[in-house]
N, C-alpha and C positions, 0 to 999 in steps of 0.2 A: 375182276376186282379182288386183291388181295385183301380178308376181313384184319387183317395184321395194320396193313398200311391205315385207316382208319381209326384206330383205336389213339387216344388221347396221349399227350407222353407221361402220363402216369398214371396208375391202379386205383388211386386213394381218391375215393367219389366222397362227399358230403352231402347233408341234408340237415336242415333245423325246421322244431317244431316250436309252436309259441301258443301255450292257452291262451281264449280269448275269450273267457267266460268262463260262469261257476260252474260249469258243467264237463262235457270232454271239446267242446269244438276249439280244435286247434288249426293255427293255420301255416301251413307249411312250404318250404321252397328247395331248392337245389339251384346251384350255379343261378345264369341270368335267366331264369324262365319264370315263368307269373306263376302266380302265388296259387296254391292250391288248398280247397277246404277241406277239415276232414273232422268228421263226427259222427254220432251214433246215435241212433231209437231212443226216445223217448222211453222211462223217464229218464235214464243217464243223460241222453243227449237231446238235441231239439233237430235232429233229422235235416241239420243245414247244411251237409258236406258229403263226401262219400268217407263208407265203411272205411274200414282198413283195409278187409276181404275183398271187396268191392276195388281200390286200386290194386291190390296185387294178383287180381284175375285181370288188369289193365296193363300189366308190366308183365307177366307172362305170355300175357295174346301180342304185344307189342313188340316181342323179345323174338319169340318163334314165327312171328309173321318176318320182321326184317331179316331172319337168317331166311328164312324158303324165299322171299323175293328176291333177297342176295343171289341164290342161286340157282332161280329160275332165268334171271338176269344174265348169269356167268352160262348158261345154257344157250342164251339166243332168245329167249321166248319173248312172247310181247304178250304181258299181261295189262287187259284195260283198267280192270278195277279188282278190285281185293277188300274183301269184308273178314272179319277173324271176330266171331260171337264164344262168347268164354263162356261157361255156368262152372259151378260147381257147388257139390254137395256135403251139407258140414254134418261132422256129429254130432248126436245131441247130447251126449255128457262133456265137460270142462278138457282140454281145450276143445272148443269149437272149430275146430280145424279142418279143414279140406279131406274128406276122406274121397272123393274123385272129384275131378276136372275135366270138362267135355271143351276140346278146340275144335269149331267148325271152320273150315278154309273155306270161303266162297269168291270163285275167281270168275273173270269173264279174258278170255285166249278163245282164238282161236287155231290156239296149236301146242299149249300144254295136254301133254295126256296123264290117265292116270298113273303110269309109272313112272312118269316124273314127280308127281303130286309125291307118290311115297318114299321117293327118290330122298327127296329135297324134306320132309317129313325127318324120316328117321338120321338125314343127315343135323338137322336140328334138334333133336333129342338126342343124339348120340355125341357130340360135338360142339355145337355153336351156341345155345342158348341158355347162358348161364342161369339163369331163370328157372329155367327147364331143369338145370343139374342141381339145382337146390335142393330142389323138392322131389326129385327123382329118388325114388325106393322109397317113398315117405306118403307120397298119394299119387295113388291109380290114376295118370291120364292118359283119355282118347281121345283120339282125333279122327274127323271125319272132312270130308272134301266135297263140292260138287265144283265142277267147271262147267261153268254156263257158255255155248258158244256165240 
């Protein structure tokens, strides 16, 4: 699978947010997908949506999961299932920003090994997940793996 031949016929993504209260909860969407909430801790917010931080350790894990499946795929492998758990740790002075990122890859194959794990790993930090190239030099992330057989 060519990751080229998939890519949309053009670059230019959108998203709008819309406040829906005195406070921060906004509620937001992209293209035809359902609407997504997003707010903050009391007292700014009333804790009815995710963070911000909170989706973009979702679009991260999402980004770097679908480039390694891409290409455990372009390998042959048969992976059953695939979990990708994100943390990360913020700073405590202004911005509160990510100073690491922990990706766990939890797969169930019974024939990826681990030097494909770090294969297809560094082939998505190095290359495929723009996500990944954002915030790269910017915060520390690790990743870790197990394959469960």
């Amino acid at each position: 699978m060519n990751p080229e031949s998939t890519r949309p016929a053009t670059d230019a993504l959108s998203a709008s947010l819309t406040l829906i209260n005195g406070k921060l909860h906004f509620v937001g969407s992209a293209g035809n997908n359902q609407p997504v909430h997003i707010d903050y801790i009391p007292p700014l917010g009333d804790n009815e949506g995710y963070m911000s931080l909170q989706l973009f350790l979702l679009s991260l894990a999402s980004c770097a999961g679908s480039s390694v499946l891409t290409f455990l795929r372009k390998m042959k492998k048969n992976v059953q299932t695939c979990e990708i758990r994100a943390s990360g740790n913020r700073r405590i002075e202004h911005p509160t920003s990510f100073e690491t990122i922990t990706l766990d890859f939890i797969l169930k194959s019974d024939d990826v090994e681990p030097a494909d794990m770090e294969k297809v790993i560094s082939l998505s930090e190095a290359t495929y997940c723009p996500v990944w190239a954002m915030v790269k030099g910017n915060v520390l992330i690790e990743t870790k793996y197990i394959i469960d057989r």
